[in-house]
N, C-alpha and C positions, 0 to 999 in steps of 0.2 A: 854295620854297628847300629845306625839308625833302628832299621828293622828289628833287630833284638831287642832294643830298649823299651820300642814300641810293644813287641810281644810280651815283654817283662813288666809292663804299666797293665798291659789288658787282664794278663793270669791273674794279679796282685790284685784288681777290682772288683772280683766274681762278684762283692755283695750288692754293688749300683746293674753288674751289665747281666745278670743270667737272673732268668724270668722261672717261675715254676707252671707244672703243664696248666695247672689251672687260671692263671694270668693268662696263659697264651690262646687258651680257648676261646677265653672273655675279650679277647683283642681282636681274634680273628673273629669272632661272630659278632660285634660291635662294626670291624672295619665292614663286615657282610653287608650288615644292618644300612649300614651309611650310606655304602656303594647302591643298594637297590632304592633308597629314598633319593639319590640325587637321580638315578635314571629315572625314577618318576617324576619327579618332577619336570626334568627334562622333557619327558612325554607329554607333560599335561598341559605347559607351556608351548612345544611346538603343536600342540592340538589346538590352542585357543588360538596361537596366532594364525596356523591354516585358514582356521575358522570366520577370522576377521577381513585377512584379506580376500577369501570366500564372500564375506558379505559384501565388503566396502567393491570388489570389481559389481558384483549384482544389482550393486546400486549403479556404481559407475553407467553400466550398461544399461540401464533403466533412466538416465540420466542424459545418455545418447542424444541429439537432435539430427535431425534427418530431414531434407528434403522429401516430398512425396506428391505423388501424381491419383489426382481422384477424378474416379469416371461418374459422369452426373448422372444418376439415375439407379447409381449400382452398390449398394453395401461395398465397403472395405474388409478384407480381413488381417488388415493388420492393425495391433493394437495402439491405442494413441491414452494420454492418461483422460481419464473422467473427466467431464464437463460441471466439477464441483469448486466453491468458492469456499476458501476457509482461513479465517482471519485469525482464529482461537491461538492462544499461545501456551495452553496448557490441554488437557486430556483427564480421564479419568486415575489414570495411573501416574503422572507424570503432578499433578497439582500439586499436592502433598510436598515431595521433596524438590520440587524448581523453585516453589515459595517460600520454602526453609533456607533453602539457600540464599536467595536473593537477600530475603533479608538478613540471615546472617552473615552475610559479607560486608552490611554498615557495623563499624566499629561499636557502636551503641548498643545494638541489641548482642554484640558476640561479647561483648562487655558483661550486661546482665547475666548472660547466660552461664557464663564462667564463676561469676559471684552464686549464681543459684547451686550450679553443679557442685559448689566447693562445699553446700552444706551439706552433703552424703558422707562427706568424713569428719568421723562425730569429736576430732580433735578440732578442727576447726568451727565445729556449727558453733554458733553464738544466737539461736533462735528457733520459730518452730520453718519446715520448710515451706509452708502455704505465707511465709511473708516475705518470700523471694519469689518461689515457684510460679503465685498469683497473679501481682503486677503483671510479670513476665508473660504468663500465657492469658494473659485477656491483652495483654501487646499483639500480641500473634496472632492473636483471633479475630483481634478488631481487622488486620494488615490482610489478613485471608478472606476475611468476610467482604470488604473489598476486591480484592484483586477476584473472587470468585460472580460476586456481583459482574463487575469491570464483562469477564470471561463472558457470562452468561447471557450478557447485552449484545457482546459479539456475536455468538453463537445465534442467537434469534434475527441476527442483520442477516447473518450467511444464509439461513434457513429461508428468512423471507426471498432471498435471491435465485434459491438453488428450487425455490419450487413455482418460480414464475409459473406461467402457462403458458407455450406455444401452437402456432400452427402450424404442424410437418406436413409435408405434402408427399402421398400416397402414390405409388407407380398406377392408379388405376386412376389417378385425377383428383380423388376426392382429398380431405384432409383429416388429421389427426391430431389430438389438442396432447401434448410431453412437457414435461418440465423441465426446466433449464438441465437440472442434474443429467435429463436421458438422454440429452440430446450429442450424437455424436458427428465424428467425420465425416464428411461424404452425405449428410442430410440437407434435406429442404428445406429451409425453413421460414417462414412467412411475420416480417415485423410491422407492428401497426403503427402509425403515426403514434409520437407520446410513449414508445415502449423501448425498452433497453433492450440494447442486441446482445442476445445471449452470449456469441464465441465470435471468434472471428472468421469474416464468410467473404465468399466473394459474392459480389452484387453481379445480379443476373437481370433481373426485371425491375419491373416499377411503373405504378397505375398512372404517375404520369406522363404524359404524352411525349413530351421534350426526351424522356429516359432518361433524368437527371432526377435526385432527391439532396435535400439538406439532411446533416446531422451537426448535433450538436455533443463538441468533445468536453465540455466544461471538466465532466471527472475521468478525462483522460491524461488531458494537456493544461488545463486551468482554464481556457481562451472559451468566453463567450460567446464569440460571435461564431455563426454555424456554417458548415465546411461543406461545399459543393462535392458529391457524387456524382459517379458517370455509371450507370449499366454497361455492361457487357454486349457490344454491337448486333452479336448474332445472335445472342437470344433475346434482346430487346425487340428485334424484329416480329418472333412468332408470334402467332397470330393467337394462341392459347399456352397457359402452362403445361399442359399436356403433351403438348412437342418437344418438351424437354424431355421425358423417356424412350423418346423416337429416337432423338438424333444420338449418334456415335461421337461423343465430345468428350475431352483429359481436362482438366485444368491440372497444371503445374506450378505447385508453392513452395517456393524457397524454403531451409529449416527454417526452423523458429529464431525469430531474433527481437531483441529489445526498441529497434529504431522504429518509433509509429509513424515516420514521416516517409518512407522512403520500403517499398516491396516490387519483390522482383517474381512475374509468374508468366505462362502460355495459357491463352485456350486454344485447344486443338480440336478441330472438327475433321475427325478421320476419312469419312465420305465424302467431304471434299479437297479433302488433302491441305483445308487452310489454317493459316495460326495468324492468334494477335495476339501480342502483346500485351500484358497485364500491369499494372504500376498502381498508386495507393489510391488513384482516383476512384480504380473500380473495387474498392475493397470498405468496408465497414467492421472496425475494431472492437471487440469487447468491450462493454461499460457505457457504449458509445449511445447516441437518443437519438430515434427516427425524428427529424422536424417535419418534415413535407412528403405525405403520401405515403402509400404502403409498399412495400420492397419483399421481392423476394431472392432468398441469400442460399449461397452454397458454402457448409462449413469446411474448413480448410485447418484452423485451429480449435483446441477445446483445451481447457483448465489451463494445468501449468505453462503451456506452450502459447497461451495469447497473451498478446502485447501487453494487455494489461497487466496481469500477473505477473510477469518476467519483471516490467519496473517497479513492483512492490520489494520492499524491503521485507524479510523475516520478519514475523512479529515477535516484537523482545521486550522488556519489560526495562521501562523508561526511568531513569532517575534526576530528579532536579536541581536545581544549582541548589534551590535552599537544602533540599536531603542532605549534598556533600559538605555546604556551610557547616551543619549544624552538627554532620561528621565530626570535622578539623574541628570545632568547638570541643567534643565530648575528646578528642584526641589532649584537647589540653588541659581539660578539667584533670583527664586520668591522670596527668601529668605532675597536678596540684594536689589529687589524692594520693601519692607516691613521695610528694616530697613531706607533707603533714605525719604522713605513715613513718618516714625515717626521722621527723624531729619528734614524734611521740617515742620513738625504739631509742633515742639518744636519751631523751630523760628517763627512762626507764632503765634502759641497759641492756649489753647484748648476751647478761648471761644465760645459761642452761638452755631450751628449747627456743630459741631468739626466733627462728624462722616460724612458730607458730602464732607466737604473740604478734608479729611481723602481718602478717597476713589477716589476724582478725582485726587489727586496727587501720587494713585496707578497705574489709568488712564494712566495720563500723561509718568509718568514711565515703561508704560506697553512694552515699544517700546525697552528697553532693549532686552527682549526675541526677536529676530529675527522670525516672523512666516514665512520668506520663506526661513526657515532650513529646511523644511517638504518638501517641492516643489523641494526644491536643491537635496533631499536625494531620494526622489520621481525618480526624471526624471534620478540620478546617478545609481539608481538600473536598473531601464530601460535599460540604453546605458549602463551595463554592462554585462545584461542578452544578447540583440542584439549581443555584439561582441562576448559574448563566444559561441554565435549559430553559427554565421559565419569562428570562428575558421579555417584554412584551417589543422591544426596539429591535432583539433580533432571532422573531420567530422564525422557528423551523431548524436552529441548531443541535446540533446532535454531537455532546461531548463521549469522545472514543478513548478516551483516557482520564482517571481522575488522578493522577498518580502527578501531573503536571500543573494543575492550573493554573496556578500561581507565577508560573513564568509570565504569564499573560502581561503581570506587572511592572516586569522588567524591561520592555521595549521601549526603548528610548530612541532608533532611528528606525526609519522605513526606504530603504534603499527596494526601486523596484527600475526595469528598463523600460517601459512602456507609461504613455498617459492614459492605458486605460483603465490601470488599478485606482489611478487617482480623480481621473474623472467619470467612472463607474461605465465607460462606454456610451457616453450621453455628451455629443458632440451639436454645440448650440451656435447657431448660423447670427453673428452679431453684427458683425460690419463688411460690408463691403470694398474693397478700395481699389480704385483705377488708376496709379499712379499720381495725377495729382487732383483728383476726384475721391470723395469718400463717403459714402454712407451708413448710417448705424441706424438702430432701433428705430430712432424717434424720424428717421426718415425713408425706412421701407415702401410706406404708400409710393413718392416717386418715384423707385425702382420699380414698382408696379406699375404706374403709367409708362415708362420705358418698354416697360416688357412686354407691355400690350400695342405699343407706337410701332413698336420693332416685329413683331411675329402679326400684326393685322397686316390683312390682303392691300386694302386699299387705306393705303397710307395719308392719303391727303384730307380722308374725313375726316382723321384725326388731329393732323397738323392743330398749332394755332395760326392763331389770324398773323402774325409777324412772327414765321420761323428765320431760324439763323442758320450758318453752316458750324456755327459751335454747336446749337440745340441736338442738328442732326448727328455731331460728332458723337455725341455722350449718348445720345439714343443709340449708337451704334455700338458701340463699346459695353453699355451694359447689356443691351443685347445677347450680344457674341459671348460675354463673360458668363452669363444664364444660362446659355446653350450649353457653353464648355461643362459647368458645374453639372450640366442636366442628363451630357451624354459620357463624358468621359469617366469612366467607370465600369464595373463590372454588376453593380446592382441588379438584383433581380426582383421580381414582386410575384408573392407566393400569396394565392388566394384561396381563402378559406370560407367554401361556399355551405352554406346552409341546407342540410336536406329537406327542412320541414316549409320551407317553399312551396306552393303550387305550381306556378307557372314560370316558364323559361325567364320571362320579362324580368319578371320580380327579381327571379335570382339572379339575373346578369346585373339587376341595379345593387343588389346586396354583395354579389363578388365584388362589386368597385369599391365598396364602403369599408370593403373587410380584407381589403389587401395588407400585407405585412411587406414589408422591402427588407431584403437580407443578402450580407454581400460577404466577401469572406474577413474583410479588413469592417470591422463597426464604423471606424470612425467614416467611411463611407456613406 
């Protein structure tokens, strides 16, 4: 009975349920219609995603770090990335919209631009559009005129780096003058005293005799004082550079990693079946400065892959506490223009198009916010960065951002672990004390006559006429404490001889005059 009724409802409806042929056509080539737009799109989405994750493994793979073995003397053929330095945060394509954005991510300017945009619709304009539009974009221009600047400064730091001048050394002996940029894996490369090492190498030779060199890591690690090398046993030995494309020798370097303190490598000399062991002594890092003598390096690392690079951050574009202050300020101004906006609509009234008038006495109110705060803060960071370059107190600065300076003002503690940020590395010899013996400044000269009582042959020309067994105590004691101060240490004296010398004589008295002492601790 159900089922009848059901059939007796359906008959009785023909005018809602029965379709004519021409509806039905229209339905089916409609639903046609649909069905082939959703499989394309389907298609065109799993093509772009292929596509991506296509790219993002190619990167991955290129991204790869790898241990590898380089034979001295012999070209690689495996690729390693370019030995190019590039600090730039933008590009020729990428300027334009990474700056549009940046800046319209502060409230301020996505503010303006909302208020400009709204005069397109000519129920809202209240004006002509160049007295929104204007402001607005000499905002933007002044922000890019900078940040392009900013760019263009970096761009000529990386350039001046990437086109050093080296000297490679030639499987025939001779040498060949490359630029940072060309210098790859598995090259020779020759650093002067005073010169930046181009990539990271292992230290093979070195004009001094000991086969040790100083470097200094200042713009690796911060630390001043300069870092004892060791060459490499077995080729420090040869007797010419040129026995280095004789011998059958591997060096072995761990992937790339970020620790500068700490590397793990072989050298292998095939012909005699021997290996030694590699660690940071015998290695020279990117960025790093030859202090003593000339070296020569086997590259190992280049660009992305040396230490230096790996501890750089991305270059990103910096924002300052005042930027976000002055943010949260305009956040509350808008706040104030919103509630003015609803007690103007309240005496007014909410009739007939109320959201129009609503919105123009947003308009109107807009002018609260100040839009040449951005301009004023603009051209402030400018003429702050200029005078700190010009500084006469601290020549040689090089500001890498204007986008910042003004935090400068902000530092109100100086939390550091070491006394040698705060005593600049300059460790001043003031008092001596022996327990209950003590000397300072104004008594030096007597520790001089000790020192001379104590290290003279014949002790008794010196005596005085009534010595005591105290006298000889305290001449002993500062003695012994002299010596300790004098040998206990690691100090070394790096002498920096004069070639326009004539004669041996001369020059052995001018090396003593011109010795430098460098130890790895300064306060040494």
């Amino acid at each position: 009975m159900m089922h009848a009724s059901v059939d007796g409802d359906f008959e009785a409806d023909e005018s809602q349920c029965l379709l004519s042929d021409t509806d039905t056509d229209t339905r089916t080539f409609t639903m046609s219609n649909t069905h082939r737009l959703c499989c394309l799109s389907f298609c065109i989405r799993n093509f772009f995603a292929r596509l991506c994750e296509s790219m993002v493994s190619c990167c991955m793979r290129g991204r790869q770090l790898a241990a590898r073995s380089v034979r001295i003397g012999h070209p690689t053929s495996e690729k390693f990335p370019p030995n190019v330095i590039r600090n730039q945060k933008f590009n020729f394509f990428t300027f334009i919209p990474m700056v549009l954005f940046e800046q319209f991510k502060l409230f301020l300017n996505l503010y303006f631009l909302v208020m400009a945009t709204s005069q397109f619709i000519p129920e809202l304009r209240i004006g002509y559009l160049y007295t929104y539009w204007g402001p607005l974009g000499f905002v933007i221009l002044v922000t890019m005129t900078r940040e392009a600047v900013d760019d263009v400064r970096r761009r000529q730091r990386d350039k001046e780096v990437n086109q050093q001048k080296y000297k490679k050394m030639t499987p025939h002996g001779g040498q060949r003058t490359v630029t940072s940029a060309n210098i790859k894996v598995g090259d020779l490369i020759f650093v002067e005293k005073d010169q930046r090492v181009p990539a990271d190498m292992v230290f093979l030779r070195t004009t001094e005799t000991s086969g040790t060199c100083f470097i200094r890591t200042d713009q690796l690690d911060g630390e001043t004082d300069w870092k004892l090398r060791l060459a490499v046993p077995v080729t420090q030995k040869l007797d010419t550079n040129e026995e280095l494309f004789q011998m059958d020798a591997t060096v072995y370097a761990e992937k790339p990693q970020k620790d500068i303190y700490n590397f793990i490598g072989t050298f292998t000399k095939h012909d005699t079946d021997t290996e030694e062991a590699l660690t940071v002594e015998n290695t020279v890092w990117a960025g790093t400065v030859v202090a003593s003598g000339r070296l020569l390096g086997l590259v190992v690392y280049t660009g992305a892959e040396t230490r230096s690079v790996m501890n750089n951050a991305a270059p990103r574009s910096k924002v300052g506490l005042l930027d976000l202050e002055i943010n949260n300020l305009t956040k509350l101004l808008f706040v104030a223009v919103l509630g003015l906006t609803v007690v103007m609509m309240c005496l007014k009234g909410f009739g007939g198009p109320w959201y129009r008038y609503f919105f123009r006495f947003m308009l109107l109110f807009s002018y609260i916010i100040p839009i040449s705060l951005r301009v004023n803060l603009d051209v402030g960071k400018a003429f702050y960065s200029w005078e700190i370059q010009r500084d006469q107190e601290m020549q040689g600065t090089v500001v890498r951002s204007t986008t910042i300076p003004e935090e400068l003002g902000r530092i109100t503690y100086l939390l550091t672990d070491k006394t040698g940020t705060l005593t600049q590395n300059e460790m001043v010899f003031k008092i001596l004390h022996l327990g209950t013996v003590a000397y300072g400044t104004d008594t030096f000269d007597e520790v001089l006559a000790h020192v001379k009582t104590f290290f003279c042959k014949d002790v008794s020309s010196t005596r005085t006429s009534t010595p005591t067994r105290m006298r000889k105590t305290v001449v002993t004691r500062v003695g012994e404490a002299v010596k300790a101060l004098a040998l206990c240490h690691n100090v070394t004296p790096v002498y920096e001889a004069d070639v326009n010398l004539a004669t041996e004589e001369t020059e052995d008295i001018q090396v003593m005059h011109s010795a430098v002492y460098q130890a790895s601790s300064p306060d040494e």
